[in-house]
N, C-alpha and C positions, 0 to 999 in steps of 0.2 A: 893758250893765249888769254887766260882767264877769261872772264864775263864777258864774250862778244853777243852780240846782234849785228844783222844785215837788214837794212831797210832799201827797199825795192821804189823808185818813183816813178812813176810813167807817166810818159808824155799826155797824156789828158787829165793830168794833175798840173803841171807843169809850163806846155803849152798848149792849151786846148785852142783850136782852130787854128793850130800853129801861130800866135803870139803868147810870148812869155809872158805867165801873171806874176809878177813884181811880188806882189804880197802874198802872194801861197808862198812862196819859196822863202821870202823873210820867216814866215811863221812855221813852217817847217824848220827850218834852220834854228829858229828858237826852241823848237822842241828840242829837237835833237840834245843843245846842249843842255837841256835838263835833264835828260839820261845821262851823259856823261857826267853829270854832275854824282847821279845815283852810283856812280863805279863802274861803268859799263864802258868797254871800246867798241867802237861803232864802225863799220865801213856803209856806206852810201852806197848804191848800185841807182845811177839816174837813166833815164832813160830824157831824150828831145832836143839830142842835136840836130835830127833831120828836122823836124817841127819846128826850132827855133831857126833853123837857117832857111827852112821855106817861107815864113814869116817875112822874114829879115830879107829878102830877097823880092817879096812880092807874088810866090807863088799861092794859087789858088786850091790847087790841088798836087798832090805828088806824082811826079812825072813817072812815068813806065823804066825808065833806061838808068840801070843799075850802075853807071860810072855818074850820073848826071846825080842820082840819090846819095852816092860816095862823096860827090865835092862838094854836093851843098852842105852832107854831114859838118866836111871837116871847116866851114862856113861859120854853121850852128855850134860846134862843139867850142868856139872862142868863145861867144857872146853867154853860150852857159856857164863855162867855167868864169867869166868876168861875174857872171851873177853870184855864182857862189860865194869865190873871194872874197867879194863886196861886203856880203851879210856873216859872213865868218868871221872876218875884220871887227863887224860891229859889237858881236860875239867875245871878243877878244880871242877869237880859235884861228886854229890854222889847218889847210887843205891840201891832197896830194892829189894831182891826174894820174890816174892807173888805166892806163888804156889795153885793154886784153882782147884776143881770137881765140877761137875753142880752140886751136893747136898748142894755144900756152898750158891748156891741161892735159891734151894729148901725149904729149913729150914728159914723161918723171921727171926729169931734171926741170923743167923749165916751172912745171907744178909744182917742184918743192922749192925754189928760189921767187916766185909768189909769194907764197905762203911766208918765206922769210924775210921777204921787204916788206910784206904787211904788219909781219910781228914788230921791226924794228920802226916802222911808222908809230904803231901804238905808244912803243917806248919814247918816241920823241914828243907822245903828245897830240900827233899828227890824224887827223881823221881822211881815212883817204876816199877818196873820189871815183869808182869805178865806173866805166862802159866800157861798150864793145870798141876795136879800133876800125870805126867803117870806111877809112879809108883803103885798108888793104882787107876786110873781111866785110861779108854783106850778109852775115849769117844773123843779126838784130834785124835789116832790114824785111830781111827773107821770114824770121821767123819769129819775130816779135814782141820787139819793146824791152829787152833786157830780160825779160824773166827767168829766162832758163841760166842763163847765168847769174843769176844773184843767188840761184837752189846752187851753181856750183862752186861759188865762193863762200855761201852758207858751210858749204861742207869741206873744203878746202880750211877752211879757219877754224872748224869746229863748234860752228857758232850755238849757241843757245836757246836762238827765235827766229827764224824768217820772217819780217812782216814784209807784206808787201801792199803798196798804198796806188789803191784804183777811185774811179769816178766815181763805184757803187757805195754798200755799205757791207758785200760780200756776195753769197754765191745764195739764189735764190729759186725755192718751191713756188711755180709762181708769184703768187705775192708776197709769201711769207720768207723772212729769213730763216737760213739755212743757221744752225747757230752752232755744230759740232759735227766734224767727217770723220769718220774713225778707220776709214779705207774708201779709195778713190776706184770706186766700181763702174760698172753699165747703171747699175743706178744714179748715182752721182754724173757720170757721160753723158747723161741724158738730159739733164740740166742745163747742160751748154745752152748758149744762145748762140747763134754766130753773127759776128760786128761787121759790117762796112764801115769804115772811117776813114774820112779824106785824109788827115795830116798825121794819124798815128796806127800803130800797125799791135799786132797783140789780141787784146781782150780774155774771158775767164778762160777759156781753152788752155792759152800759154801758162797762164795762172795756174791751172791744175798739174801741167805738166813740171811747172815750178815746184809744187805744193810735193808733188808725186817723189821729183827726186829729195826734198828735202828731210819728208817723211819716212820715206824709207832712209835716208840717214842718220835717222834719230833725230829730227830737228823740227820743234815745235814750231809749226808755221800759221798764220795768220791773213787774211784776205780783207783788208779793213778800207774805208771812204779817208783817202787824202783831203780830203776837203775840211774835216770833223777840227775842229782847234784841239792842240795838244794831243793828238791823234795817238802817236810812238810813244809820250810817256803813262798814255792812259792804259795803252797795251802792255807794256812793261812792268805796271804796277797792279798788272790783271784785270782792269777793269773788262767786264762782260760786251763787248762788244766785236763787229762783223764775226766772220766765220772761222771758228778752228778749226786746224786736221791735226789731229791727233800723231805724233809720232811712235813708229812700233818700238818695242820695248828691248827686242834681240836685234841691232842692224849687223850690218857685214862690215868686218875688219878694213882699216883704213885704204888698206893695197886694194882690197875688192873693189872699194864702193871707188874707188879710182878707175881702175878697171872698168865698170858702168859707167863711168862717167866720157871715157872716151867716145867718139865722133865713129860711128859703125862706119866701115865702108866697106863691104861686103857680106855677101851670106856662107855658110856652107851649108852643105844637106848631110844628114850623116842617117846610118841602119840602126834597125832597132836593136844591133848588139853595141853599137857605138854609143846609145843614146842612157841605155843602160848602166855600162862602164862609167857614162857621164855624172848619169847623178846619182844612181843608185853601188858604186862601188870604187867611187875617189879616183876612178883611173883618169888618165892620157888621152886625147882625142889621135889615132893613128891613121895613120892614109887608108888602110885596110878597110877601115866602118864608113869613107866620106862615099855617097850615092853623085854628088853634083855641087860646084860651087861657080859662083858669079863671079866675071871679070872683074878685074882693077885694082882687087885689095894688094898691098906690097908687105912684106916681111915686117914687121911689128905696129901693124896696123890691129885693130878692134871690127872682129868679124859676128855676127849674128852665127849662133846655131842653132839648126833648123829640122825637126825632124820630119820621116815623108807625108808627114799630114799638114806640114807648114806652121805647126806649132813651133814658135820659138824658144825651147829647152835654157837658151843661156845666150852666154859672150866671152869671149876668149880673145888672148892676144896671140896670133898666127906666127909660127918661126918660118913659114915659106909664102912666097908670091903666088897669087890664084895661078900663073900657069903652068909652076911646078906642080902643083895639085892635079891640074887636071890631066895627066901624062898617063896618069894610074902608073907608075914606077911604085918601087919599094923606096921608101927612103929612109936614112938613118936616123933621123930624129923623130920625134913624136912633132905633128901636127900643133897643137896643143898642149902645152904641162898643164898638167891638173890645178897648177899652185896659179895659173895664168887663164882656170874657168872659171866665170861665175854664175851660177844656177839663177834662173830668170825665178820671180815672185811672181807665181800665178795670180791671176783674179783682178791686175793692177790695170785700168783703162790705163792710164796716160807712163805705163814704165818703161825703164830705158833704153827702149829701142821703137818709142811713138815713131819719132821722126823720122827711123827707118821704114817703117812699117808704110807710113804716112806718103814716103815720097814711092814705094812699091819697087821696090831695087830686089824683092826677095826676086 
């Protein structure tokens, strides 16, 4: 798709206290078309439909009850995209609403006709508008601010930069900025701060986890102050500013990092000849090596593998439903095709199976 970038906004750029600043987003939107200008296609990932319709409505703080977060999204998410329009227009550019749920990456088919209304946006010209759809998904709500989806349309497009634009100036030792990550460790973990914020959900955590999958996809990514004027074209044109994570040098083929990219939903447990087979000699995950697997996963779901120390070995897409699995029968197919594992990257705090790990479904 030649020269992309994805630039990340978040709601405390955006709407902080949940009203929308009129002039941040003017001047962001002015940046932006100074990169385009440079030769760059750009997709947007915004975050503060919930923040702008809590605003717009009068709330003070964001309500507990996840259908009451849903509607006021879909509330918020008119009076944002009116804003966009607005200053696009002035621009003389033009905008698309790309509304996505992690199952648009789940599903190949559905990830690779993304990928192809993005490309044919570019060719029109077209700068498209990304968020979550919180009306039928509450997975931005739940897990905050867009981030982890702009690491997965960063790589979905093949993008060039992840920036993503917070309150801070990036991810900080104390007082001192962090100025270059070269792997997102227990060291780096440690760093976190954790946020309460009334009207916006996120902070560095998601950031990292953002940083995490897009680093491991090869993609130079950035943690930088939305606030800063000409923020995106100063990063683009390298100026030294918030914090870099350096992208690894060997990532995983495009099917793999796809494969990582799906939404776990279950575990298996497998023996240490299973686990071997795994990484250490290209085989098949077979019924024969699984020790225990967890309810609910179905037939070409994205399962966590687990070996009996609770180490997570990898991720695989499953050819049976957990309670075929758990029968102990022989079955005809391999568990797993090898061409369908992908060996986990030890030492990663936030890698692609945080979330599982995070919500304890092992």
């Amino acid at each position: 798709m030649g020269k992309t970038i994805v630039v990340k906004i978040g709601s405390s750029i955006i709407a902080p206290l949940g009203k929308v600043n009129q002039a941040t987003v003017r001047s962001l939107v002015k940046d932006i078309f100074k990169v385009k200008k440079l030769g760059f296609n750009i997709v947007l990932v915004t975050s503060g439909a919930v923040a702008s319709g809590l605003g717009a409505l009068g709330y003070r703080r964001k309500p507990n009850n996840i259908n009451s977060l849903m509607a006021i999204s879909s509330f918020g998410q008119i009076i944002l995209m009116d804003l966009f329009n607005k200053y696009f227009k002035q621009n003389k550019g033009r905008c698309a609403q790309v509304l996505l749920t992690w199952d648009d990456f789940n599903y190949r088919r559905r990830f690779l006709n993304i990928k192809k209304t993005l490309g044919k946006l570019f060719s029109l010209g077209v700068i498209p508008i990304v968020n979550e759809n919180d009306v039928v998904s509450h997975q931005e709500i739940r897990w905050g601010d867009n981030d982890y989806l702009s690491a997965l349309v960063a790589d979905l497009i093949d993008a060039k930069q992840l920036i993503l634009l917070s309150d801070v100036e990036g991810l900080f030792k104390g007082k001192e900025l962090v100025k270059r990550v070269e792997k997102i460790d227990e060291t780096i973990e440690a760093l976190v701060e954790k946020q309460a914020n009334t009207h916006t959900s996120g902070g560095m955590e998601t950031k990292l986890e953002a940083a995490t999958k897009a680093t491991l996809s090869g993609i130079e990514t950035k943690i930088v102050s939305g606030l800063r004027k000409n923020v995106i074209s100063d990063v683009v044109k390298g100026k030294d500013i918030g914090t870099l994570f350096v992208p690894v040098k060997n990532r995983k083929k495009s099917r793999k990092r796809w494969i990582d990219s799906k939404q776990i939903k279950g575990s298996i447990v497998v023996d240490k000849g299973a686990k071997e087979a795994l990484l250490n000699k290209g085989r098949s995950l077979l019924s024969v090596g699984i020790s225990e697997v967890t309810q609910g996963f179905q037939k070409g779901d994205a399962v966590a593998i687990v070996d009996e120390n609770n180490n997570i070995i990898g991720t695989g897409i499953v050819n049976y439903n957990w309670n075929d699995l758990g029968k102990k029968k022989r079955l005809k197919k391999e568990v797993i095709h090898r061409d369908n594992f992908v060996k986990s990257v030890p030492g990663w705090s936030y890698h692609p199976y945080y979330r599982f790990i995070k919500k304890g479904l092992k």
